[in-house]
C-alpha positions as CSV (number, residue, x, y, z in Angstrom):
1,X,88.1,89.4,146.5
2,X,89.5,92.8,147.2
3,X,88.4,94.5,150.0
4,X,87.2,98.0,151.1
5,X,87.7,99.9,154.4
6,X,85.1,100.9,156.5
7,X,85.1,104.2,158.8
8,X,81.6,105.1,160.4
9,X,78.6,105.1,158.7
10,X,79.8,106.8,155.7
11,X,82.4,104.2,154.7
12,X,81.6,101.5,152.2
13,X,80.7,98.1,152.0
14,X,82.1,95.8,149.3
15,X,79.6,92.9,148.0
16,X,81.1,91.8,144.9
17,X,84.8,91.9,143.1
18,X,85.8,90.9,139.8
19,X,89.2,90.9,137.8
20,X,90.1,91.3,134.8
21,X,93.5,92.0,132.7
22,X,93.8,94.7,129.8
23,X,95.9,94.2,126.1
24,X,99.6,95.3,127.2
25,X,101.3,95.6,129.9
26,X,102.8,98.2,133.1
27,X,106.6,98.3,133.5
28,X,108.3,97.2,136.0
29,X,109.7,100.3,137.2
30,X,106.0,102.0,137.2
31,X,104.4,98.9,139.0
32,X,107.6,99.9,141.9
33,X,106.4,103.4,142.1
34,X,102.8,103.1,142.4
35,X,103.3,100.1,145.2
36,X,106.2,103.0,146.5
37,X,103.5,106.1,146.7
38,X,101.2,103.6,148.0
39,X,103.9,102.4,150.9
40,X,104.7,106.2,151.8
41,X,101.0,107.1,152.3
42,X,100.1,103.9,154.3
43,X,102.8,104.8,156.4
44,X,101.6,108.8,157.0
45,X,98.7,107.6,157.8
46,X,99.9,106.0,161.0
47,X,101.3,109.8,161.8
48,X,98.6,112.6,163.3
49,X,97.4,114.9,160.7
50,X,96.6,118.4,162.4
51,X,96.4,121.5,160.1
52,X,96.7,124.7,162.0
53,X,98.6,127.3,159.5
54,X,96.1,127.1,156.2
55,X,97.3,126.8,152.2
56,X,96.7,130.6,151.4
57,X,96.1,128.8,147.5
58,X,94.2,125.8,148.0
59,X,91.7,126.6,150.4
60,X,88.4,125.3,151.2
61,X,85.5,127.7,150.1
62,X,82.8,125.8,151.1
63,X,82.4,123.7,154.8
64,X,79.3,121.6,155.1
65,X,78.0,119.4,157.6
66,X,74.9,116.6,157.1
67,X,74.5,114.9,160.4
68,X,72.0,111.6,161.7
69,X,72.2,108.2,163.0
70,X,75.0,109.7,165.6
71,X,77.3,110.5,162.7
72,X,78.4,113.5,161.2
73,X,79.2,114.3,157.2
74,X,81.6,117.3,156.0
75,X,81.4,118.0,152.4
76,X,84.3,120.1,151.7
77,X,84.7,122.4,148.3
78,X,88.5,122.9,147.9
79,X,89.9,125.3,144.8
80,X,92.7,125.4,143.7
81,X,93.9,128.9,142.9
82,X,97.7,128.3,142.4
83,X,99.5,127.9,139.3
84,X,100.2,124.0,139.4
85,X,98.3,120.7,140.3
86,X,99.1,119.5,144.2
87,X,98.5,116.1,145.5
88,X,98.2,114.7,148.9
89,X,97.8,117.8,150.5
90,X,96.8,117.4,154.2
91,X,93.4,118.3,155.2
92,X,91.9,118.8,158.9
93,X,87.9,119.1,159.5
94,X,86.7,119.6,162.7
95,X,84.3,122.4,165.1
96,X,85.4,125.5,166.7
97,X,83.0,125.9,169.6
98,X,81.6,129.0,171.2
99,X,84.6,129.8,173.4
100,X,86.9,129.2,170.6
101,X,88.7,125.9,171.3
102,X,88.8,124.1,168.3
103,X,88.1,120.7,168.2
104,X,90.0,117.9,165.4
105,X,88.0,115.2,163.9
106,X,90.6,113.8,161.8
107,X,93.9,113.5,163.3
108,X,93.7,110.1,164.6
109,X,96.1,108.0,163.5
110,X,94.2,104.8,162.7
111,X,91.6,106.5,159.4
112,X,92.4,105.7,156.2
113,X,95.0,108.4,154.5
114,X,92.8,110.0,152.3
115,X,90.2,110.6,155.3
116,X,92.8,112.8,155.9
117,X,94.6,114.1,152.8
118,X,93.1,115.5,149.5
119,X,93.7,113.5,145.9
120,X,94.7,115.9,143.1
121,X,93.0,118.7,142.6
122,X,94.3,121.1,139.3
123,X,95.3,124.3,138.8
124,X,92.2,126.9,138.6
125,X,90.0,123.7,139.7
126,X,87.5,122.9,142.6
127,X,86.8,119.7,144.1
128,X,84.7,118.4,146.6
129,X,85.9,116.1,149.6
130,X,84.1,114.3,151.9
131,X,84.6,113.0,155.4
132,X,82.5,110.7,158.1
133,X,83.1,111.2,161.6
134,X,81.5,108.4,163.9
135,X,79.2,111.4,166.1
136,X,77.1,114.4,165.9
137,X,78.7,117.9,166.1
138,X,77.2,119.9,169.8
139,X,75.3,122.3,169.5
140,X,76.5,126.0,168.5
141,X,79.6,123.8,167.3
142,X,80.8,125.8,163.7
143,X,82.8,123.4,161.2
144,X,86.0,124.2,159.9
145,X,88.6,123.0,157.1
146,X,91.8,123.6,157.0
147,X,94.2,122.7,153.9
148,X,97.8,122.2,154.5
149,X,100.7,123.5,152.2
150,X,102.9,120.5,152.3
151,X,102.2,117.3,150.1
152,X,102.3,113.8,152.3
153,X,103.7,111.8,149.6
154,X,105.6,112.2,146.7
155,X,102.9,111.4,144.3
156,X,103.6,112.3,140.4
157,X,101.2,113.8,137.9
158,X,102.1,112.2,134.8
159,X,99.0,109.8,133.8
160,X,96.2,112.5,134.3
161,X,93.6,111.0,131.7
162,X,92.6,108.2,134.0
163,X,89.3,107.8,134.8
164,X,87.2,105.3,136.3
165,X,83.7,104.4,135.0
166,X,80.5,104.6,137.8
167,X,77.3,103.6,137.7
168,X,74.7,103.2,140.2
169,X,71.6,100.8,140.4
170,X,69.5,101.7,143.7
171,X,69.4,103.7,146.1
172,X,67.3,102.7,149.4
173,X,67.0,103.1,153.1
174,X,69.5,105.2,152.8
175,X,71.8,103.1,150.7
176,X,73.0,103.3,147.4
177,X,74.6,100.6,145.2
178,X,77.5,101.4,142.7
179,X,79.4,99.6,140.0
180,X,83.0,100.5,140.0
181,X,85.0,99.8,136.6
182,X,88.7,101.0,135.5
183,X,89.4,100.5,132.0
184,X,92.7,101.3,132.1
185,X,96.1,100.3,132.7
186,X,96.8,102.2,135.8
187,X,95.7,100.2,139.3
188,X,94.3,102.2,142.0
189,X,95.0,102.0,145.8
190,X,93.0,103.6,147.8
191,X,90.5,104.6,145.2
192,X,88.1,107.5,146.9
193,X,84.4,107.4,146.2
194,X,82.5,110.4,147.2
195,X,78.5,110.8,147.5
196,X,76.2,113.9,148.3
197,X,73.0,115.0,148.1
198,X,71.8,118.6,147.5
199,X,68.6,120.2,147.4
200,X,68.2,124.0,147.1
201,X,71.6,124.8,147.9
202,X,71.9,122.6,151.2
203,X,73.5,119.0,151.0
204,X,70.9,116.6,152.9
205,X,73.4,113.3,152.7
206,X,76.9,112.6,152.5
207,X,78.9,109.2,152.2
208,X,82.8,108.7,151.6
209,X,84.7,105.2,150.7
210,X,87.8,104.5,150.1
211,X,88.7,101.0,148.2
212,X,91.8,99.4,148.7
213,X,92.2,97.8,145.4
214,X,91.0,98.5,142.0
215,X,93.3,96.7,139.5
216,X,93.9,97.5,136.0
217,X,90.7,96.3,134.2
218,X,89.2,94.8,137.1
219,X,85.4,96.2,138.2
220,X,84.1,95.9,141.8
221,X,80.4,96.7,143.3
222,X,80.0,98.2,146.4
223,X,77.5,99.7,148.5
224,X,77.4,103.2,150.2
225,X,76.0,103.8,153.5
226,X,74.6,107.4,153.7
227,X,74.5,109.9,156.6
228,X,71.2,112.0,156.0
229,X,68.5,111.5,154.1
230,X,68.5,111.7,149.7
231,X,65.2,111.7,149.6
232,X,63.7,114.2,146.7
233,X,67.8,115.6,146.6
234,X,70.1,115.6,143.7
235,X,72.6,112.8,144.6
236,X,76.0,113.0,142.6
237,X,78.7,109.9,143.0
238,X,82.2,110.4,142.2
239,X,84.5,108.1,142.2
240,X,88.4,109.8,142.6
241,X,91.8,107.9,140.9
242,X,94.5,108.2,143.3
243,X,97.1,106.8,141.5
244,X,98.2,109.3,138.5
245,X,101.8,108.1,137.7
C-alpha cells in the first residue's frame, strides 16, 4: 500500500491503494530521471524556502485565505505571463501584520516540497495552488504570496499530455472522498491534489495533499480533510502530475 503525507488538517488521508501495470514499458534511462527529479526535490525540501524578491512573470494575482478548526487555507492563483512553461518554482505564503513585519508560513524545513514549490504551470496560463498551515491567521494579519524566479529542481517538460483521472464519491463533515487513477505510463511522486470551495466569488474551504506514489496504471482512494465549510459552495478537485519527463 502506498502511502500519503499528512500536513495539518488540509493534508490527506489514504484508505485504499491498488496497482496495476500498463501494455509496454518505461526505459531505463527515464525510470533514472524521474527517481533523479524526485531525489533533488526530496532533498530541497530539507533546505528553508523563503521568497523575498518576487518573479515579475509568474506572479500570484489572487491570495486567499479560508480559516477554522485552528487551521488556516491559502488558495493561491498563479499566471504565468512569460514566454515558456516553469516548473518548481518556489513559492512563500505567509501574513504581513499591521506594523509591517512579515511573517513566513512555509519555510520550514520539514513540509512536503510542493507545500512549498509550484508544479508546472504554462506559458499564458493560471493555476491555483493551495497550502494548509496548522493555525489561524491574527487578526488585521493580510496574506501574501510570493513566487520565486529560480526553479528547485531540474524538472523537464517533455511528457505534457499526462493526466490523471479524478472522481469523487461523498463529501461529509467536512470530508470528501476521491478516486485517484493514472492511465498512463508516467509514475507520479508527489502527486498534488488540490480542493476548494467557492461561493459568490469567496472560497469557503480549502484542502491540499500530496501522494507519494502513484505508479503507472495503478489507482488509489483517498480522503481529503477540509478547512471551512462546502456547504451550498461549488467544490472543484484537481489532482496535479508532477512528473512530466
Amino acid at each position: 500500500m502506498h502511502s500519503v503525507r499528512r500536513r495539518g488538517l488540509g493534508a490527506a488521508t489514504l484508505v485504499l491503494a491498488a496497482a496495476g501495470l500498463l501494455a509496454g514499458c518505461t526505459s531505463t534511462q527515464h525510470a533514472a530521471k524521474r527517481m533523479q527529479l524526485d531525489s533533488a526535490r526530496e532533498r530541497a525540501a530539507q533546505l528553508s524556502t523563503r521568497v523575498t524578491s518576487a518573479n515579475p512573470l509568474i506572479t500570484a494575482t489572487r491570495v486567499a485565505t479560508v480559516s477554522g478548526g485552528g487551521a488556516t487555507a491559502f488558495v493561491v492563483t498563479v499566471h504565468n505571463g512569460s514566454r515558456r512553461a516553469a516548473t518548481d518554482l518556489p513559492i512563500s505564503v505567509g501574513y504581513s501584520l499591521p506594523g509591517g513585519r512579515r511573517v513566513y508560513l512555509n519555510a520550514g524545513t520539514t513540509l512536503n516540497y510542493f507545500e512549498a514549490h509550484l508544479p508546472a504551470i504554462f506559458s499564458g496560463r493560471s493555476s491555483v495552488w493551495v497550502y494548509t498551515a496548522n493555525a489561524e491567521l491574527p487578526r488585521g494579519a493580510r496574506p501574501f504570496a510570493f513566487v520565486g524566479s529560480k526553479p528547485a529542481a531540474p524538472a523537464l517538460l517533455t511528457e505534457t499530455n499526462v493526466r490523471i483521472r479524478l472522481t469523487w464519491t461523498e463529501v461529509r463533515a467536512g470530508t470528501v472522498r476521491i478516486k485517484l487513477d493514472n492511465p498512463t505510463s508516467v509514475p507520479q511522486y508527489q502527486l498534488q491534489v488540490y480542493a476548494y470551495a467557492e461561493r459568490s466569488g469567496h472560497y469557503t474551504a480549502a484542502a491540499n495533499a500530496t501522494v507519494v506514489d502513484l505508479g503507472a496504471g495503478s489507482k488509489q482512494s483517498l480522503t481529503l480533510h477540509l478547512v471551512g465549510e462546502p456547504d451550498g459552495a461549488r467544490l472543484q478537485i484537481e489532482a496535479i502530475p508532477t512528473i512530466l519527463q
